[in-house]
LUMDOFI-151813 format. One record per atom (N, C-alpha, C): x, z, y; residue in three letters; atom name. Coordinates in Angstrom, 1 decimal, decimal comma. Example, Ala and Ser with C-alpha at 12.3 -4.5 7.8 and 13.67 -1.06 7.14 Angstrom:
residues 2
<pt <13,2 7,8 -5,7> "ALA" "N">
<pt <12,3 7,8 -4,5> "ALA" "CA">
<pt <13,2 7,8 -3,3> "ALA" "C">
<pt <12,8 7,1 -2,2> "SER" "N">
<pt <13,7 7,1 -1,1> "SER" "CA">
<pt <12,9 7,9 0,0> "SER" "C">
This chain:
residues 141
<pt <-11,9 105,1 52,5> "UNK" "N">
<pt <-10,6 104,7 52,2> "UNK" "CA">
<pt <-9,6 105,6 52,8> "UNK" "C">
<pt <-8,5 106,0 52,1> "UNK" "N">
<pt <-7,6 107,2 52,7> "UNK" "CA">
<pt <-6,2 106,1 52,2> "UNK" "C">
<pt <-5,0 106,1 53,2> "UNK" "N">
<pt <-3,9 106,0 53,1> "UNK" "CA">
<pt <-2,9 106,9 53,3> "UNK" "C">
<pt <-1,9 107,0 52,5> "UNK" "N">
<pt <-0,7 108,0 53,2> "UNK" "CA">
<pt <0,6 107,6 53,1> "UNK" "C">
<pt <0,9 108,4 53,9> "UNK" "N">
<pt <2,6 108,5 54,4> "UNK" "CA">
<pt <3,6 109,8 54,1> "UNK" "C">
<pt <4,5 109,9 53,9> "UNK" "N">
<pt <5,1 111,2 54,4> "UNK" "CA">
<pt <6,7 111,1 54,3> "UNK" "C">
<pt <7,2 112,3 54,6> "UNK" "N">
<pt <8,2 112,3 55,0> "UNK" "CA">
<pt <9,1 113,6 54,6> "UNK" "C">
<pt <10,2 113,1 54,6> "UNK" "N">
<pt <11,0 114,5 54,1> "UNK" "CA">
<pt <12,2 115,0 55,1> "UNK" "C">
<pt <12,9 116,0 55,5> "UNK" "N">
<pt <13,6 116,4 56,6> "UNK" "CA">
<pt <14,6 117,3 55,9> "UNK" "C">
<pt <16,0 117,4 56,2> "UNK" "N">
<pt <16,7 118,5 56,0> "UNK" "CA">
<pt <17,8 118,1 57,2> "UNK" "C">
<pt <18,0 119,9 57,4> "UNK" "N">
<pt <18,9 120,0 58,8> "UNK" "CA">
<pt <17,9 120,4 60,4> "UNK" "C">
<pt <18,9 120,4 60,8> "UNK" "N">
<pt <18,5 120,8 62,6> "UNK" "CA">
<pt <17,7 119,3 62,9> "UNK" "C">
<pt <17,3 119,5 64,5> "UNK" "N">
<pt <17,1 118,5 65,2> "UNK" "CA">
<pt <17,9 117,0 65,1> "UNK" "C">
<pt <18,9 117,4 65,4> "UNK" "N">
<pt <20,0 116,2 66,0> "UNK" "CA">
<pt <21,0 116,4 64,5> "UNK" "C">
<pt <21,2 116,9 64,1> "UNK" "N">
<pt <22,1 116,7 62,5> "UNK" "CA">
<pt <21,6 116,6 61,6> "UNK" "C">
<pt <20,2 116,9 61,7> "UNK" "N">
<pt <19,2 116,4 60,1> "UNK" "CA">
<pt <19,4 115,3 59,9> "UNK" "C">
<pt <18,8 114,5 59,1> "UNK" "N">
<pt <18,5 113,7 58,2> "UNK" "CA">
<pt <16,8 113,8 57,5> "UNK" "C">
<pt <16,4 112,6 57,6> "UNK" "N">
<pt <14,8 112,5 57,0> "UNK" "CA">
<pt <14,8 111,3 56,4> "UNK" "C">
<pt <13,6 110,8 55,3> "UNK" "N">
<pt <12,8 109,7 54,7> "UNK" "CA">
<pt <11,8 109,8 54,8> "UNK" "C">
<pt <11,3 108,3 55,3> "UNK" "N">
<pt <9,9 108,4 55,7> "UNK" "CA">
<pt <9,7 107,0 54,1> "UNK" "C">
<pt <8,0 107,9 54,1> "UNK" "N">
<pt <8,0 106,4 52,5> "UNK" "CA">
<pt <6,5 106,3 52,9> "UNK" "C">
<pt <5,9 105,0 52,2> "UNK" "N">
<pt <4,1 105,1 52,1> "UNK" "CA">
<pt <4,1 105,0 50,8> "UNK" "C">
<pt <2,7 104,9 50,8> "UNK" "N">
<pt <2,3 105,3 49,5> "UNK" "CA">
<pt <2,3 104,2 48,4> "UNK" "C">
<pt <2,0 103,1 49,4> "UNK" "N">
<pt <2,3 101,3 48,7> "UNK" "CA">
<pt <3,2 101,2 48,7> "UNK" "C">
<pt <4,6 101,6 48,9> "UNK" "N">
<pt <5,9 102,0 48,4> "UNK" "CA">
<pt <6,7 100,7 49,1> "UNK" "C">
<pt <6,3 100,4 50,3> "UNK" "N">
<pt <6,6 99,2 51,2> "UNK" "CA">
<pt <8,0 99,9 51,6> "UNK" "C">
<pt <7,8 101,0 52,6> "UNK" "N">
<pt <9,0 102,2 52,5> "UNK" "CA">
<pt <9,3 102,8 52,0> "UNK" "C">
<pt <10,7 103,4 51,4> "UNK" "N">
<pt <10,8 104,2 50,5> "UNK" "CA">
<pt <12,0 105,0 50,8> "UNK" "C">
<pt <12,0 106,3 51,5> "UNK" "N">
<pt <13,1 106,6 51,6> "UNK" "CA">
<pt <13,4 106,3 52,6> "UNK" "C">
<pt <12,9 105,5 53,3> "UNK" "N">
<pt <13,5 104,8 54,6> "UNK" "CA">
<pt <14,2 106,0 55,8> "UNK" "C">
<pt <15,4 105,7 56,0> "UNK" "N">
<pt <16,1 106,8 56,9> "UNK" "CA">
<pt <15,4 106,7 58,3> "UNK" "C">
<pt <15,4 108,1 58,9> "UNK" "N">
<pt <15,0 108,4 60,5> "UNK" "CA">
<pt <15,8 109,6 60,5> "UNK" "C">
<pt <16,2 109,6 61,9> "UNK" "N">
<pt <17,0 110,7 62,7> "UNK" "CA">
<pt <16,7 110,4 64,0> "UNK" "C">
<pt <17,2 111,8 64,9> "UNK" "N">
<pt <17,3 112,2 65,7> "UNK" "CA">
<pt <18,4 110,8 66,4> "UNK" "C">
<pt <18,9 110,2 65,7> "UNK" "N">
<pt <20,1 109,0 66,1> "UNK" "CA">
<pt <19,0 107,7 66,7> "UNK" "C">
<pt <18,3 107,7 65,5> "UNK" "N">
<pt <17,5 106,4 65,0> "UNK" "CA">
<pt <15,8 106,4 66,3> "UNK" "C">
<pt <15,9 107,8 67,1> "UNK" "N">
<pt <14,9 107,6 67,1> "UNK" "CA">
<pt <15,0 108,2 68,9> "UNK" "C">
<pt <16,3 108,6 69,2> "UNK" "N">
<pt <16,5 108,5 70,5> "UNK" "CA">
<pt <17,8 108,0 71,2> "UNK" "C">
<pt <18,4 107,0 69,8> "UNK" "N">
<pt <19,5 106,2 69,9> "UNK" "CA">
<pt <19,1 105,2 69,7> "UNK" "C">
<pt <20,5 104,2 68,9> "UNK" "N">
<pt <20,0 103,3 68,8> "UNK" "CA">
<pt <20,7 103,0 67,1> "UNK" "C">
<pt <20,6 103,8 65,9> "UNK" "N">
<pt <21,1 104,0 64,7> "UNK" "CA">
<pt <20,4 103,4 63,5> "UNK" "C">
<pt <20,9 103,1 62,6> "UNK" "N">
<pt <20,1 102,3 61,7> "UNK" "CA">
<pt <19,2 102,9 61,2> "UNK" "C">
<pt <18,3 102,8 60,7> "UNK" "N">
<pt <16,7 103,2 60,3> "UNK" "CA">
<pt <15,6 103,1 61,1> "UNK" "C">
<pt <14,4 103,8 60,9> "UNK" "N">
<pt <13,2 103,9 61,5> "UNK" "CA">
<pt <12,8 105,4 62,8> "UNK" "C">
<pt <11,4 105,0 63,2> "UNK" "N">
<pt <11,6 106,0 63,9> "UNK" "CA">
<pt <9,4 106,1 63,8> "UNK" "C">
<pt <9,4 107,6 64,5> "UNK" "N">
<pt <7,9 107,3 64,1> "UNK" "CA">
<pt <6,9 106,3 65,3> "UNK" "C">
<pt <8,1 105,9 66,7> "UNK" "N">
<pt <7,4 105,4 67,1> "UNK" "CA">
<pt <7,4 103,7 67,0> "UNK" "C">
<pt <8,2 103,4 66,1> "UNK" "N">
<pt <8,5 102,2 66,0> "UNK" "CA">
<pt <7,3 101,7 64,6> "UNK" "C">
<pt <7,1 102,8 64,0> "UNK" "N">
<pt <5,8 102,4 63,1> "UNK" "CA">
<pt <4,6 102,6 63,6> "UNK" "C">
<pt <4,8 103,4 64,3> "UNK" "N">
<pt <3,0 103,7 65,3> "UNK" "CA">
<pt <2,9 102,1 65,6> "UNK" "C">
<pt <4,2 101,6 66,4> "UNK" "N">
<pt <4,3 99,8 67,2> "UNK" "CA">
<pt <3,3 99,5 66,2> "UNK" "C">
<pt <4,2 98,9 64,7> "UNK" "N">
<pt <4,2 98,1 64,1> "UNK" "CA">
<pt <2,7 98,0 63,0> "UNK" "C">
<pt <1,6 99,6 63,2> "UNK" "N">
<pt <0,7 99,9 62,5> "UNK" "CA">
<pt <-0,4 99,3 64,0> "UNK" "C">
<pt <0,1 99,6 65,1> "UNK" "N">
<pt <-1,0 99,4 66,1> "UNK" "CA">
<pt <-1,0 97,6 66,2> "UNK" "C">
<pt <-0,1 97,0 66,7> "UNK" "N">
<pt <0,3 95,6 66,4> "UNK" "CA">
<pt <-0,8 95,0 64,9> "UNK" "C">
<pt <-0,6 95,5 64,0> "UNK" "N">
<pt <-1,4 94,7 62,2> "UNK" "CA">
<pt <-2,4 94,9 62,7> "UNK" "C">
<pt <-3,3 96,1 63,1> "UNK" "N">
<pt <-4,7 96,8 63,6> "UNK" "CA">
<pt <-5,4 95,9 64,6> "UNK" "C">
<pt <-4,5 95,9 65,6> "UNK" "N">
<pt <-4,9 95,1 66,7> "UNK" "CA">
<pt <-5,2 93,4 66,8> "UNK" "C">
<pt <-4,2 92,9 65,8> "UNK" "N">
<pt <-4,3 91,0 65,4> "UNK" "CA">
<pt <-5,2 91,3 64,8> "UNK" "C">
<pt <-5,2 92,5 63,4> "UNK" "N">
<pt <-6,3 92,0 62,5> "UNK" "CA">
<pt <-8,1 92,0 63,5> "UNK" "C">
<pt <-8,3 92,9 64,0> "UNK" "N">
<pt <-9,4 93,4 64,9> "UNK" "CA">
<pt <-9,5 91,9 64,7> "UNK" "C">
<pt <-8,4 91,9 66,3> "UNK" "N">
<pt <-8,9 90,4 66,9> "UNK" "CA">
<pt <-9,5 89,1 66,5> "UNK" "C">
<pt <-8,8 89,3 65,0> "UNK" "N">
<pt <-9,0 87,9 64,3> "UNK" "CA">
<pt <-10,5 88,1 64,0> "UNK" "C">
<pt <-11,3 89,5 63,3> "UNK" "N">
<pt <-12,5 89,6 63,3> "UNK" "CA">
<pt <-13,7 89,2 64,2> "UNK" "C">
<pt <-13,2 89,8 65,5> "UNK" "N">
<pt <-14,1 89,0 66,4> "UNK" "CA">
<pt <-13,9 88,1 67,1> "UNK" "C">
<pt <-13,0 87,4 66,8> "UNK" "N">
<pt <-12,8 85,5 66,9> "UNK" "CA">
<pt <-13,8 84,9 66,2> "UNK" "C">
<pt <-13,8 85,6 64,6> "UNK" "N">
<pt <-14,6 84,9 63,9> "UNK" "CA">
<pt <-16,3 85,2 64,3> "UNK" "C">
<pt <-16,6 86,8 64,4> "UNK" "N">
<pt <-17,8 86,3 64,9> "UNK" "CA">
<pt <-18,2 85,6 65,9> "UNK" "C">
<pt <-17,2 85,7 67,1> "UNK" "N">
<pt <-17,3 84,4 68,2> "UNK" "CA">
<pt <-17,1 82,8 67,6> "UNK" "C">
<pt <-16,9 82,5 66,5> "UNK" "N">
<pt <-17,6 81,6 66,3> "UNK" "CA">
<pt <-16,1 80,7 66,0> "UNK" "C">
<pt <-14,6 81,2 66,1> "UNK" "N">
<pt <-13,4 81,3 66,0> "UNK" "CA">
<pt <-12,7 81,3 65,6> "UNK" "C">
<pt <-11,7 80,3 65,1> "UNK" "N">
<pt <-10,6 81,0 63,9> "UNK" "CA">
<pt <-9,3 80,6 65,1> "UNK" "C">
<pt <-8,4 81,8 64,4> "UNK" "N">
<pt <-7,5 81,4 65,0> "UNK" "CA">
<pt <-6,1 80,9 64,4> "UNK" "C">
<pt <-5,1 79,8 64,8> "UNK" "N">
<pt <-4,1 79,2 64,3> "UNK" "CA">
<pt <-3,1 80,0 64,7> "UNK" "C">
<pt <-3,0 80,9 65,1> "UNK" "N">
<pt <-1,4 81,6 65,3> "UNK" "CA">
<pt <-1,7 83,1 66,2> "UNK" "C">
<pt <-2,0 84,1 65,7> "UNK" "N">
<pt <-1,9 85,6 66,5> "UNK" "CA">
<pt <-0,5 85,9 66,3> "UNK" "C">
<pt <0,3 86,5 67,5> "UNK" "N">
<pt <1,3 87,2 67,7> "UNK" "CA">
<pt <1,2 88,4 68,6> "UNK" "C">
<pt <1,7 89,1 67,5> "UNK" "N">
<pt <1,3 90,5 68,4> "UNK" "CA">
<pt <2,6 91,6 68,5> "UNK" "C">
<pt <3,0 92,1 70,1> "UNK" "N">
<pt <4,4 93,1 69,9> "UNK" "CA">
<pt <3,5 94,4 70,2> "UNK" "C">
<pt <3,5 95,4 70,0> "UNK" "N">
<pt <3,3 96,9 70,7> "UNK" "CA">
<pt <4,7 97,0 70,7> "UNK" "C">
<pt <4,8 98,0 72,5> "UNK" "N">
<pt <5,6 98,7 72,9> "UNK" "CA">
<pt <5,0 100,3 72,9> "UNK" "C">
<pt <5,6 100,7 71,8> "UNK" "N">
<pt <5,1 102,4 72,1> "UNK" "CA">
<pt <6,3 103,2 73,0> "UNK" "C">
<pt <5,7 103,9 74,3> "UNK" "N">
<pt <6,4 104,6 75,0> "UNK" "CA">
<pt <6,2 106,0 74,8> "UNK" "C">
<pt <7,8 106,6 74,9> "UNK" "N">
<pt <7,9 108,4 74,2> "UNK" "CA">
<pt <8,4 108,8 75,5> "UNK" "C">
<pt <7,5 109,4 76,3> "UNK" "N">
<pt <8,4 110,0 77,8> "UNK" "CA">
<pt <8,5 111,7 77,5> "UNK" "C">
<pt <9,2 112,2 77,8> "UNK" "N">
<pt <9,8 113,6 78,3> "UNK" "CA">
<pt <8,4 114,0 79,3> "UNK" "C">
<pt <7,2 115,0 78,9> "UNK" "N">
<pt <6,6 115,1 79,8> "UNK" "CA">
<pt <6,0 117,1 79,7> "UNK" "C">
<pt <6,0 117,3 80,4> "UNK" "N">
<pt <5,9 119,3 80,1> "UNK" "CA">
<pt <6,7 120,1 79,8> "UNK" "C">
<pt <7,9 119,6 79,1> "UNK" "N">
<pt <9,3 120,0 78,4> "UNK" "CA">
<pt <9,1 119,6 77,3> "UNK" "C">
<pt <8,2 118,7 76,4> "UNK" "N">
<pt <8,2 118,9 75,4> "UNK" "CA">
<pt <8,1 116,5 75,2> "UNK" "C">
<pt <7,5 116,1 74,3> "UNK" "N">
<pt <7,6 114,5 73,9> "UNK" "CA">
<pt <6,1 114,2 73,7> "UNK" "C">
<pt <6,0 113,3 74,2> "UNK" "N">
<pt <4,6 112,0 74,0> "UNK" "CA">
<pt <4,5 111,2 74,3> "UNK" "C">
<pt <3,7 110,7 73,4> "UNK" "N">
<pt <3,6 109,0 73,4> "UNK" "CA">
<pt <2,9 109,0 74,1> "UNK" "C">
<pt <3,3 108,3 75,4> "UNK" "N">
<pt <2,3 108,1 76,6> "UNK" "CA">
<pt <1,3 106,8 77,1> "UNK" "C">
<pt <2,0 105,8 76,4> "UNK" "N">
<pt <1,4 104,4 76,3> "UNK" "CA">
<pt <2,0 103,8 75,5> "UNK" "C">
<pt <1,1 102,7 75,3> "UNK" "N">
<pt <1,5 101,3 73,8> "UNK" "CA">
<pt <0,9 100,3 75,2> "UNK" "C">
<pt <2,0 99,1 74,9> "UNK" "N">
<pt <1,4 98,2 75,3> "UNK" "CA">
<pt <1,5 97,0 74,6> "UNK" "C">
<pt <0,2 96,1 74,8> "UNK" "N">
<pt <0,4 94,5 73,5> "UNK" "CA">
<pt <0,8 94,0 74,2> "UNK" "C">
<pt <1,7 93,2 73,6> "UNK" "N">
<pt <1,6 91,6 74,6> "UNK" "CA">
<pt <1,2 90,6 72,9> "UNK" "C">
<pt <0,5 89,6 73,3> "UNK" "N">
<pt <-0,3 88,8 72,2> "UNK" "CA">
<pt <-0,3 87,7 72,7> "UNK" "C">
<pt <0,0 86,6 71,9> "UNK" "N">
<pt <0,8 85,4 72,4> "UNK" "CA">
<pt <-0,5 84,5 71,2> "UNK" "C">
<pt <-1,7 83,5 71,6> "UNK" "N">
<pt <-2,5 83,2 70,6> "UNK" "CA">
<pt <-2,8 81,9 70,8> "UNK" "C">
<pt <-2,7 81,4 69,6> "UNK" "N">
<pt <-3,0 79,8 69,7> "UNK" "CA">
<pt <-4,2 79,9 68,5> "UNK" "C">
<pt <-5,5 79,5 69,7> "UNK" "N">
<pt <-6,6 79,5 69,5> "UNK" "CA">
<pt <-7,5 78,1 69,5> "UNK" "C">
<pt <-7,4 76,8 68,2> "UNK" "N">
<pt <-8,1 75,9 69,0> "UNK" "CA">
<pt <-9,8 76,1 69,2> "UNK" "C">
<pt <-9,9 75,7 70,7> "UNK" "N">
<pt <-12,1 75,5 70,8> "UNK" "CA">
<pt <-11,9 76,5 71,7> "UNK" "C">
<pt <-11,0 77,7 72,0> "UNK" "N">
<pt <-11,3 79,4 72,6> "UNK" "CA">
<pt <-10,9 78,8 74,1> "UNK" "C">
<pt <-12,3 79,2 75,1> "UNK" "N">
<pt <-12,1 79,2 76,2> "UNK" "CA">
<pt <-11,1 80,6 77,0> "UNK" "C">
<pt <-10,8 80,6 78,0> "UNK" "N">
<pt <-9,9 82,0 78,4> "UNK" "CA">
<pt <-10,8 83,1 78,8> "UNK" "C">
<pt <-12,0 83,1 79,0> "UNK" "N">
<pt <-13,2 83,9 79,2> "UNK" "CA">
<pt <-13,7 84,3 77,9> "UNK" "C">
<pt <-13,5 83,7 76,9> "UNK" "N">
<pt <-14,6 84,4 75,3> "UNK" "CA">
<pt <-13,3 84,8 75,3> "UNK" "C">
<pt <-11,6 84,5 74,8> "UNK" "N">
<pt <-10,3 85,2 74,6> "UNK" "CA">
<pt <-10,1 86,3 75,1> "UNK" "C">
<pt <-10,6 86,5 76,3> "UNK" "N">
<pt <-10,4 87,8 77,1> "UNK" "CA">
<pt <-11,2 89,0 76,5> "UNK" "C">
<pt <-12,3 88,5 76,9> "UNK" "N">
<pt <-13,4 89,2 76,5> "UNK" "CA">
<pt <-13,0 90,2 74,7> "UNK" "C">
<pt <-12,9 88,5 73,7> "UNK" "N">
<pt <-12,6 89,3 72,7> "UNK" "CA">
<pt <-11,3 90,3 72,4> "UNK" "C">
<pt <-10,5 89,9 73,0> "UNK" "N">
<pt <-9,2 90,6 73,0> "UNK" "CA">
<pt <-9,4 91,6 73,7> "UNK" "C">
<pt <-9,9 92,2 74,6> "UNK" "N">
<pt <-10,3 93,3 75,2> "UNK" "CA">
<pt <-10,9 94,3 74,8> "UNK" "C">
<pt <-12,1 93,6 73,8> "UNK" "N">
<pt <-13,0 94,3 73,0> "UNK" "CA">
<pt <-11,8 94,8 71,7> "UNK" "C">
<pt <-10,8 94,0 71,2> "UNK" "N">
<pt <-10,5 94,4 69,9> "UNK" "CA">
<pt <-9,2 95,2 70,2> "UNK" "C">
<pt <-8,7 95,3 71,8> "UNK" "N">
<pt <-7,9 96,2 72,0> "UNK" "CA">
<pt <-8,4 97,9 71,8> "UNK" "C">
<pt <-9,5 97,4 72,6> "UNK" "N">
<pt <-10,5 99,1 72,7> "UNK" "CA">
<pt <-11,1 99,9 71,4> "UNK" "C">
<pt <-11,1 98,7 70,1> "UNK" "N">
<pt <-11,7 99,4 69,1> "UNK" "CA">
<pt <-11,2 99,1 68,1> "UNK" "C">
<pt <-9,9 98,6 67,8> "UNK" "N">
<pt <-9,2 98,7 66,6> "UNK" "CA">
<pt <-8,9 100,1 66,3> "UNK" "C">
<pt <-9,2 100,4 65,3> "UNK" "N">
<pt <-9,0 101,9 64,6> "UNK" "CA">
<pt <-7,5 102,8 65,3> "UNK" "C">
<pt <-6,6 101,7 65,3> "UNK" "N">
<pt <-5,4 102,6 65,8> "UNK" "CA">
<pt <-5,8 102,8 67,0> "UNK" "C">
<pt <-6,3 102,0 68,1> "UNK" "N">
<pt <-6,4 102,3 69,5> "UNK" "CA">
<pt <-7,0 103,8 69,5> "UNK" "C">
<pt <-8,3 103,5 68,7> "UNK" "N">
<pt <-9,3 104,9 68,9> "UNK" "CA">
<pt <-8,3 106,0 68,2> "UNK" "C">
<pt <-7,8 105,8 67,9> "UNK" "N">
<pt <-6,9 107,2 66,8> "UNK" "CA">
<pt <-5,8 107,3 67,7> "UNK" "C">
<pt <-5,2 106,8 69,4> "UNK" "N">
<pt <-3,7 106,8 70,1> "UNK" "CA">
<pt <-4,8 107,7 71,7> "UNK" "C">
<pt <-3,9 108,9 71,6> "UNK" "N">
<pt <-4,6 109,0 72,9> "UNK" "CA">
<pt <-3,2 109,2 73,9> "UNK" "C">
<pt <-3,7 107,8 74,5> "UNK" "N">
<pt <-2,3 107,1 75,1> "UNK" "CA">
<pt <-2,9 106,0 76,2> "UNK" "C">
<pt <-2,6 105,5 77,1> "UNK" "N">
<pt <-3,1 104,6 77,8> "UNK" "CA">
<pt <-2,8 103,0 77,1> "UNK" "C">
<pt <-3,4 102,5 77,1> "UNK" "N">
<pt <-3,1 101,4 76,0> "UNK" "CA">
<pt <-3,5 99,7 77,5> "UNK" "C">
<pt <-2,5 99,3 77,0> "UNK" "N">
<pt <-2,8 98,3 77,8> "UNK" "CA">
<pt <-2,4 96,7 77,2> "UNK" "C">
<pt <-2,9 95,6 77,2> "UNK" "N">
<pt <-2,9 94,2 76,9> "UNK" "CA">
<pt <-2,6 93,2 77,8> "UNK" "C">
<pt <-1,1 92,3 77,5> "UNK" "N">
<pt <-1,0 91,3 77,8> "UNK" "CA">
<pt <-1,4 89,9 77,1> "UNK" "C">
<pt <-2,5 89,1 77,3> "UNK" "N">
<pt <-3,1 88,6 76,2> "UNK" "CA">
<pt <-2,5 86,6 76,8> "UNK" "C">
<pt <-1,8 86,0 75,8> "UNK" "N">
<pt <-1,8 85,0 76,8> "UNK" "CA">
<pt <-2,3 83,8 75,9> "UNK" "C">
<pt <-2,8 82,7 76,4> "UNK" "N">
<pt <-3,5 81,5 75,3> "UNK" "CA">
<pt <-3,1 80,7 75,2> "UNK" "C">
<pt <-2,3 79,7 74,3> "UNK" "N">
<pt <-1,3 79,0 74,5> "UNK" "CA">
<pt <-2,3 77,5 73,6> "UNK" "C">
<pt <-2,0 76,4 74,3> "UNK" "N">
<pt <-2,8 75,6 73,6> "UNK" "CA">
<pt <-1,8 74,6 72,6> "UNK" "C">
């Protein structure tokens, strides 16, 4: 299975102008800049969809191995914070963090951990961020 993305640029750094689109045409054109992406300007940014790709990746994981634990769950909420620090002179994403808010009925806080820990470490985006990734998982009954 192959997905894509891409994007278009014209201008400098900070006076350009870009569109980011996918290919299921969910985005289209969607504006990013230099405003949007170390301000606070309307549009997108690339790390605000890294969030929002690792966040889908990471519930969906989870929900998988809920179910092989024997699990369904009534409510996954999931935020990624992707962090962009200034580090060598140059930009990286240095960490994502979840915080995951799950209403689980039957799930003790020892199988929740466990699975959520597991589906932190091996949801495709985790393995694809080389970034320190970290989980606040909490169980709400």
């Amino acid at each position: 299975m192959k997905r894509n993305g891409s994007a278009v640029w014209s201008g400098g750094i900070k006076d350009g102008k870009g569109a980011i689109s996918t290919g299921s045409g969910v985005l289209k054109d969607t504006q990013y800049g230099f405003n949007t992406r170390f301000e606070d300007g309307p549009g997108t940014n690339p790390e605000e969809l890294i969030g929002a790709a690792h966040a889908g990746c990471f519930t969906m994981a989870l929900s998988g191995k809920l179910e092989q634990a024997g699990l369904k769950a009534q409510e996954l909420r999931t935020t990624a914070t992707v962090s962009l620090d200034k580090v060598d002179g140059g930009f990286s994403i240095t960490a994502v963090h979840l915080d995951l808010v799950a209403k689980i009925p039957g799930a003790s806080q020892e199988t929740f951990d466990k699975v959520a820990k597991d589906a932190k470490e091996n949801c495709p985006v985790s393995k694809v961020l080389n970034a320190t990734i970290t989980l606040d998982a909490r169980l709400e009954s």
